[in-house]
C-alpha positions as CSV (number, residue, x, y, z in Angstrom):
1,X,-29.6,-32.4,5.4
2,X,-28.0,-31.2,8.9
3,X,-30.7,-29.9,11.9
4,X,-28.7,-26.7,11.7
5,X,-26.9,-24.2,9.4
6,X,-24.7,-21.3,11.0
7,X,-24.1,-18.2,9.1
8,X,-21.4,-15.7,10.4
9,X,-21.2,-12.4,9.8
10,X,-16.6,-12.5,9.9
11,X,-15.1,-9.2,11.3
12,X,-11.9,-8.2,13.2
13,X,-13.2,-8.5,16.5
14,X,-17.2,-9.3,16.8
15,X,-18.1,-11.7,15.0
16,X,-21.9,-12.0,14.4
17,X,-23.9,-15.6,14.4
18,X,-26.7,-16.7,13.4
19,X,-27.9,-20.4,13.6
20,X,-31.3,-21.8,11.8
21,X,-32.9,-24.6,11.3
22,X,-34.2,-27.2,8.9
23,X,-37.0,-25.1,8.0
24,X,-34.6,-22.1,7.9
25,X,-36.3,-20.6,11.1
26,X,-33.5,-18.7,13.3
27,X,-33.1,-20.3,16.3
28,X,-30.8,-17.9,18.1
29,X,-28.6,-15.2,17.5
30,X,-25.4,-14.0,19.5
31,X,-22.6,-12.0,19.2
32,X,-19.1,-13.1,19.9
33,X,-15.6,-11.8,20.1
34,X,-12.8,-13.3,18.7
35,X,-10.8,-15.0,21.2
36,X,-14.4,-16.6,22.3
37,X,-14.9,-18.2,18.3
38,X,-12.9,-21.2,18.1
39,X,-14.7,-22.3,21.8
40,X,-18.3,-21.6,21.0
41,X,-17.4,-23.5,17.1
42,X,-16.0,-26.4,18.7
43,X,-18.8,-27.2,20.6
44,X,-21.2,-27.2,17.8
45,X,-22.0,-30.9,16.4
46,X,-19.9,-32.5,13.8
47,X,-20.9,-31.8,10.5
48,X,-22.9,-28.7,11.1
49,X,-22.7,-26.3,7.7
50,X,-21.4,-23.0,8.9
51,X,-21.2,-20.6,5.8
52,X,-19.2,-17.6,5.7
53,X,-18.8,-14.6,3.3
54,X,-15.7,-14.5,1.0
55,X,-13.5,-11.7,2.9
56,X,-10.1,-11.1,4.6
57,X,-9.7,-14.1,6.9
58,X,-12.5,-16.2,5.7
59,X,-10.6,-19.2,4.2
60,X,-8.7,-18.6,7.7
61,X,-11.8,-19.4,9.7
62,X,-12.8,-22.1,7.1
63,X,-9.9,-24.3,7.8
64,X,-10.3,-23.4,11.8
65,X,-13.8,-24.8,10.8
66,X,-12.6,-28.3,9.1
67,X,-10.3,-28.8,11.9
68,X,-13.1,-29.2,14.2
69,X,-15.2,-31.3,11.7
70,X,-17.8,-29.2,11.0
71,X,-18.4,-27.9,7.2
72,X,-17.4,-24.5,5.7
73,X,-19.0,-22.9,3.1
74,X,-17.7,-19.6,1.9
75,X,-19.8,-17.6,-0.4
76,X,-18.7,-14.3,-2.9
77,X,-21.0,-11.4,-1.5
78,X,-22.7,-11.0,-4.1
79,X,-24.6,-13.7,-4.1
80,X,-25.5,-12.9,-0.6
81,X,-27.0,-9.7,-1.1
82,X,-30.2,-11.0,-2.2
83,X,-31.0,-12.8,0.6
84,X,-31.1,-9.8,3.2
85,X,-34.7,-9.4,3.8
86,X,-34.3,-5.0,3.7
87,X,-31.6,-3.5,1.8
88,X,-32.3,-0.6,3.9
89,X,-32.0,-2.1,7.2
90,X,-27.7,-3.5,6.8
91,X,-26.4,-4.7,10.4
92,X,-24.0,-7.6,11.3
93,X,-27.3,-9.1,12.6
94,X,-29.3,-9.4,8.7
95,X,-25.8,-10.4,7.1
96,X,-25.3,-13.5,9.4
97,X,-29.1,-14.3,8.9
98,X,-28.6,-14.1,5.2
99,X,-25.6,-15.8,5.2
100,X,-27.1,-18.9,6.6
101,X,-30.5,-18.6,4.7
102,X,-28.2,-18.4,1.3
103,X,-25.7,-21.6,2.2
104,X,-29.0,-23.6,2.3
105,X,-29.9,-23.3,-1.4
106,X,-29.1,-26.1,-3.2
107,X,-27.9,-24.4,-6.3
108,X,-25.7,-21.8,-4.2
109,X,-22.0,-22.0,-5.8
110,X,-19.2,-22.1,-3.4
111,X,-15.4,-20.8,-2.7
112,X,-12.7,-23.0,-3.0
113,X,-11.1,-23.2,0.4
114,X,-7.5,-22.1,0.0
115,X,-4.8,-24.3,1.4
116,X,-1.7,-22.1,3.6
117,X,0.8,-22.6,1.0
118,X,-2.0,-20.9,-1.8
119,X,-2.2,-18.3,0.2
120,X,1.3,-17.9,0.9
121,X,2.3,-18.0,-2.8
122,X,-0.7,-14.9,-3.3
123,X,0.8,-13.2,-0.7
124,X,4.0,-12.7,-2.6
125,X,1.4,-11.6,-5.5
126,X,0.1,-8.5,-3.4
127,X,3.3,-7.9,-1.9
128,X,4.8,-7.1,-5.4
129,X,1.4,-5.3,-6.6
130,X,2.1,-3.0,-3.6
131,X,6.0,-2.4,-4.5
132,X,5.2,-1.9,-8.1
133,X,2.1,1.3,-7.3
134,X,4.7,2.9,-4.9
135,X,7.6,2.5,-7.1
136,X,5.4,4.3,-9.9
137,X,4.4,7.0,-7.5
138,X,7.7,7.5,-6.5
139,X,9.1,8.3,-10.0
140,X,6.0,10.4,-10.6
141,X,7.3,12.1,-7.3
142,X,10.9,13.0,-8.6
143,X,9.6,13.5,-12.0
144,X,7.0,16.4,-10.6
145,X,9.7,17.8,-8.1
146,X,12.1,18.2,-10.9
147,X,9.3,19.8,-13.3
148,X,9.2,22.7,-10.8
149,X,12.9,23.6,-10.8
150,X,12.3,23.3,-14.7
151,X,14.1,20.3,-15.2
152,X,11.7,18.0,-17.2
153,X,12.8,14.0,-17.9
154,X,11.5,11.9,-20.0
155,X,8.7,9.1,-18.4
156,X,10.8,6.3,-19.1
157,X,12.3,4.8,-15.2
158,X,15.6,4.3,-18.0
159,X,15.7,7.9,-18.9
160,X,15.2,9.2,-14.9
161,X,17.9,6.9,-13.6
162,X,20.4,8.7,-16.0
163,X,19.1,12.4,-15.6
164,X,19.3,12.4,-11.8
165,X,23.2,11.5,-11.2
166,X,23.9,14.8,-13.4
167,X,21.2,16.7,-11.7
168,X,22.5,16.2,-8.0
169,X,25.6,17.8,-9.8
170,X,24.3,21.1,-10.5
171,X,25.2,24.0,-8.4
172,X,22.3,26.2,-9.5
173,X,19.4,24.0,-7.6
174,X,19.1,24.7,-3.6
175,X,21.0,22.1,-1.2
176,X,18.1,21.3,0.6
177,X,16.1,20.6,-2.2
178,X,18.9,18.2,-3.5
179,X,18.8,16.5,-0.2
180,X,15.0,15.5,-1.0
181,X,16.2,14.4,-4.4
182,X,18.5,12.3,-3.2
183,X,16.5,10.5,-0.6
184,X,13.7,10.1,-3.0
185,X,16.0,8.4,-5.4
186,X,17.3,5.9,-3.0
187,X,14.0,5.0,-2.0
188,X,13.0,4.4,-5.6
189,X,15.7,2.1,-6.2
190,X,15.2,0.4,-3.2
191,X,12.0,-0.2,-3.9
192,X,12.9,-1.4,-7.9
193,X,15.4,-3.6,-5.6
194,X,12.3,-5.5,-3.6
195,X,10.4,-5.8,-6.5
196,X,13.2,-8.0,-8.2
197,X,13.6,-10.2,-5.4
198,X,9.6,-10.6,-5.2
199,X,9.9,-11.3,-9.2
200,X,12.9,-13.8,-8.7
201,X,10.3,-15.7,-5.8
202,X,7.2,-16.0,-7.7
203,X,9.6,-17.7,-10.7
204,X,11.1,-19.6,-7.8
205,X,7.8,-21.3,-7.1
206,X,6.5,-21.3,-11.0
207,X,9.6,-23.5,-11.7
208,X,8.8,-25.6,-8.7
209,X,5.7,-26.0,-9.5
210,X,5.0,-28.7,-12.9
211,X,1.4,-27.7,-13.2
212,X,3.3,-23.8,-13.9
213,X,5.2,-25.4,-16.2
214,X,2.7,-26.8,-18.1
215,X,0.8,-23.9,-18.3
216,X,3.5,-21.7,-19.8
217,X,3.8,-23.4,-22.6
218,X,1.0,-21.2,-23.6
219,X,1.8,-18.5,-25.3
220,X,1.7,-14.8,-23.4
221,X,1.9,-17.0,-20.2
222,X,4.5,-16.1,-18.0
223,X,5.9,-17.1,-14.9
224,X,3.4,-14.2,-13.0
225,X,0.6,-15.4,-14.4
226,X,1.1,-19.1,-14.6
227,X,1.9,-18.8,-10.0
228,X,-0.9,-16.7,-9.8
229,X,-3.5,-18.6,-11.7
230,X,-1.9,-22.0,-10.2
231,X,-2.4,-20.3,-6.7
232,X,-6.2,-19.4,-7.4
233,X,-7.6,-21.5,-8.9
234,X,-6.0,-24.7,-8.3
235,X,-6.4,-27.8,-10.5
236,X,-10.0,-26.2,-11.3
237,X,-12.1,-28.4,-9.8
238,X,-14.3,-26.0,-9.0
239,X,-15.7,-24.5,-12.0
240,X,-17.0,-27.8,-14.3
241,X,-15.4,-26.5,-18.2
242,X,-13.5,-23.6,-19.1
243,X,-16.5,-21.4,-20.2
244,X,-17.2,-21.2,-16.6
245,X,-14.0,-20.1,-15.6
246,X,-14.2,-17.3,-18.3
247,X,-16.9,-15.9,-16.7
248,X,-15.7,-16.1,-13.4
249,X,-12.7,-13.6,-14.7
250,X,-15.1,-11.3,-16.4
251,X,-14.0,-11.8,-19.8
252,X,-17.4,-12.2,-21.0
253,X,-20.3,-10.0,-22.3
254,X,-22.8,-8.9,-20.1
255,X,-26.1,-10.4,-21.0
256,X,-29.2,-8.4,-20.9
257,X,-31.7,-11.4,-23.1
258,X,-35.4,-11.5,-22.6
259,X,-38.5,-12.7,-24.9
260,X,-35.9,-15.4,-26.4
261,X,-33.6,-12.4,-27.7
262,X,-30.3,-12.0,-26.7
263,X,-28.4,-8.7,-26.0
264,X,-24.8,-8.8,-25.4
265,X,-23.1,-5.9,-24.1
266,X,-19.8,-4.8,-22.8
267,X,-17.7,-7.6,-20.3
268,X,-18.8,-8.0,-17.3
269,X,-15.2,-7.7,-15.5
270,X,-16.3,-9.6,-12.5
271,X,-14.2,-12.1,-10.5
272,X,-10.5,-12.0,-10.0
273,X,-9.0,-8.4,-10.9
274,X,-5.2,-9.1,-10.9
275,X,-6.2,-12.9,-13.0
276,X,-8.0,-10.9,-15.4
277,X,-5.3,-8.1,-15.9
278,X,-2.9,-10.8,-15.9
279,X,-4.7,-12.7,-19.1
280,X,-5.4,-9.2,-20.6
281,X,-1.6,-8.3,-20.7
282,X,-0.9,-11.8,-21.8
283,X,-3.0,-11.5,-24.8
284,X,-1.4,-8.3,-25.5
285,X,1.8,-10.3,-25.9
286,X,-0.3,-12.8,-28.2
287,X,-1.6,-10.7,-30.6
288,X,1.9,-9.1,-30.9
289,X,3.4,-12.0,-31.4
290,X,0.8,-13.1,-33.8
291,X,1.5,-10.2,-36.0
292,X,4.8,-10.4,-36.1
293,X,4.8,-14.3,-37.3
294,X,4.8,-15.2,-41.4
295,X,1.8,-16.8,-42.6
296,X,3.1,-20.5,-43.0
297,X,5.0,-20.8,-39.7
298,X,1.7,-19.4,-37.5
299,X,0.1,-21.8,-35.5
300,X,-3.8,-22.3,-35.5
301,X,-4.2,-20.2,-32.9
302,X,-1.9,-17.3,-34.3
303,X,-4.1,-17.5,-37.4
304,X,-7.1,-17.3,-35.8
305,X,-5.4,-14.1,-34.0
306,X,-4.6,-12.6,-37.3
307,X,-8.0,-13.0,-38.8
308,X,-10.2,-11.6,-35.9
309,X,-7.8,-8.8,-35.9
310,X,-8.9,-8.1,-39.0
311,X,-12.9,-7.5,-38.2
312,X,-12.8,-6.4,-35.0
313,X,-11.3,-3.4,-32.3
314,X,-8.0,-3.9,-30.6
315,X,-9.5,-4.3,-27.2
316,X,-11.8,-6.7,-28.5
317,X,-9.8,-8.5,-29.6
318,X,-7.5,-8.7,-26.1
319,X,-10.5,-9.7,-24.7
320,X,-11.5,-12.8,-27.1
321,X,-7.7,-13.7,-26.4
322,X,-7.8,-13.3,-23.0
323,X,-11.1,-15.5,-23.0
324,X,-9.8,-18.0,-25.1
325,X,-6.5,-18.5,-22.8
326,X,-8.7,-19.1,-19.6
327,X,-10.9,-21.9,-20.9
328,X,-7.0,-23.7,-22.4
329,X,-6.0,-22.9,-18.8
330,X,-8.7,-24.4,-17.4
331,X,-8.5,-27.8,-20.0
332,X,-4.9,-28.0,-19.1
333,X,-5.2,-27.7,-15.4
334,X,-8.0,-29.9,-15.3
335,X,-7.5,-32.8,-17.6
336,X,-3.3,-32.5,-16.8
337,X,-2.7,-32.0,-20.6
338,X,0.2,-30.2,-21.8
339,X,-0.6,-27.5,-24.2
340,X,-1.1,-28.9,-28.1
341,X,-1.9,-26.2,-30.9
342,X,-3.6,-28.8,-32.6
343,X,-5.8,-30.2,-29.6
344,X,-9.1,-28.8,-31.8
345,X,-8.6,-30.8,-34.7
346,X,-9.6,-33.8,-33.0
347,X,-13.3,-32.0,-31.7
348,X,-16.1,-33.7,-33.2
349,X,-17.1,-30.4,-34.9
350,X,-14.1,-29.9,-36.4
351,X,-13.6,-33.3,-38.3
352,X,-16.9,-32.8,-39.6
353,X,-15.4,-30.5,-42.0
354,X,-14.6,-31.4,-45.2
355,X,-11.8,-29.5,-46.3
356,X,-9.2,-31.9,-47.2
357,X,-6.3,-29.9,-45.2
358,X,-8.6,-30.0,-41.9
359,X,-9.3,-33.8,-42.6
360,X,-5.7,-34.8,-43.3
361,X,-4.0,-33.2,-40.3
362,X,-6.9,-34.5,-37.9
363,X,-6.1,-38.1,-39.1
């Protein structure tokens, strides 16, 4: 174990620090500004632990931190939280204490550090989440400016582009108020323009990229969510089998078990946001597909679709799809595998069974 751990508390410009002990008693405390941070780090002995919250510029400071030979260990706030001694007294001060008393526990889980080109493919990501909510406010915008002249369109982005040409042309609406029209249109179509070219990057560096191939294979996988899952989570080294990963998107229940009985409720939608929206919509496309396929040309997995669609709600269902896709994500990721619809025939469990169809295919 190192003599010291360093917790700091990351902000724009004053960066909080504590530093404690072996015994976890705080040895001192200081504040520091940013331009004083990289000094006062590379002074610190080689291999010290300095832990860090998972926040905007964290796995910055983390590879900063690696560079200088010391260890970085970046945490998800959550599992912070508890270690605050009052949640009534919160100050940069507590945080940094509790961030260096939770990096010392040895069954503390970690944040994969994220390499520059990770977060350079994300950044694309958020770029393009950013286009797409202002390109839907936008046509919201011309759609509720138009409703007040009367002039009501369809919702469809298809049906506005070919109402507007023919509204500009009326000589009944004001001049000025065509004006705003106008600009608002170009604007929206500039802004359907950058979204294209952020769509034609991410499938630039899906293509590029054979663990994105792989992945796609899967069905309701696309290039979007093959990049962004790629750009996440890696090869996923850091979560040990796929039910792990699973839960770190939320796409379980939440447990509430005690006394030996277990209570399952809703899921606990933790984790990654855009990942999980991403596997939800690509289950959508799953269990479409899976409808729409005769009976002897579905694959196991479409079958399986079919019959829990059968016993169970529609958003259930996504969800059981969506869960199932991260842990065959995960296998193929981490084991390198390309995607077989017959990989669980050859589980222990399932050449138990005697059926003779089961038996035959698995052999």
């Amino acid at each position: 174990m190192h003599p010291t751990t360093v917790g700091i508390d990351l902000a724009k410009y004053t960066f909080s620090v504590c530093q404690v002990d072996r015994q976890g008693s705080v040895l001192h405390r200081r504040d520091l500004r940013r331009e004083a941070m990289v000094p006062w780090l590379a002074q610190l002995p080689a291999g010290t632990i300095v832990a860090m919250e998972a926040c905007s510029g964290a796995h910055y400071w983390a590879r900063c931190c690696r560079e200088l030979g010391l260890q970085p260990r970046v945490m998800a706030a959550q599992f912070v939280t508890p270690f605050r001694k009052s949640a009534r007294s919160k100050n940069d001060r507590n945080d940094a204490e509790a961030i260096a008393t939770a990096a010392r526990q040895g069954n503390m889980r970690f944040v994969s550090i994220k390499t520059v080109d990770q977060q350079a493919r994300l950044s694309w990501h958020r770029v393009r989440e950013g286009y797409k909510r202002d390109y839907v406010e936008a046509m919201n915008r011309l759609r509720g400016l138009l409703a007040e002249f009367g002039i009501v369109v369809a919702r469809s982005p298809s049906a506005l582009r070919r109402a507007v040409p023919a509204i500009l042309e009326r000589p009944d609406l004001p001049v000025t108020f065509l004006a705003a029209i106008r600009d608002l249109m170009e604007h929206w179509q500039q802004l359907q323009e950058r979204l294209r070219r952020c769509d034609q990057r991410i499938e630039a560096h899906a293509r590029a990229d054979t663990r994105c191939c792989r992945v796609r294979a899967l069905t309701g996988i696309g290039a979007l969510t093959s990049d962004a899952v790629v750009a996440t989570v890696g090869n996923g080294s850091d979560f040990k089998n796929g039910r792990q990963m699973a839960a770190w998107l939320g796409v379980v229940p939440r447990q509430h078990s005690s006394g030996g009985r277990e209570q399952l409720g809703s899921i606990t939608r933790t984790g990654n946001t855009y990942l999980r929206t991403l596997l939800i919509q690509g289950a959508r496309s799953s269990v479409l597909q899976a409808a729409r396929i005769p009976a002897d040309k579905a694959t196991p997995e479409q079958i399986w679709i079919n019959q829990l669609a059968t016993r169970m709600p529609f958003g259930k269902l996504l969800t059981a799809v969506a869960n199932k896709h991260a842990r065959q994500l995960w296998a193929m990721l981490a084991h390198e595998e390309d995607y077989d619809s017959h990989a669980w025939l050859r589980h222990p469990m399932a050449q138990r069974i005697s059926h003779p169809a089961v038996t035959e295919a698995a052999i």
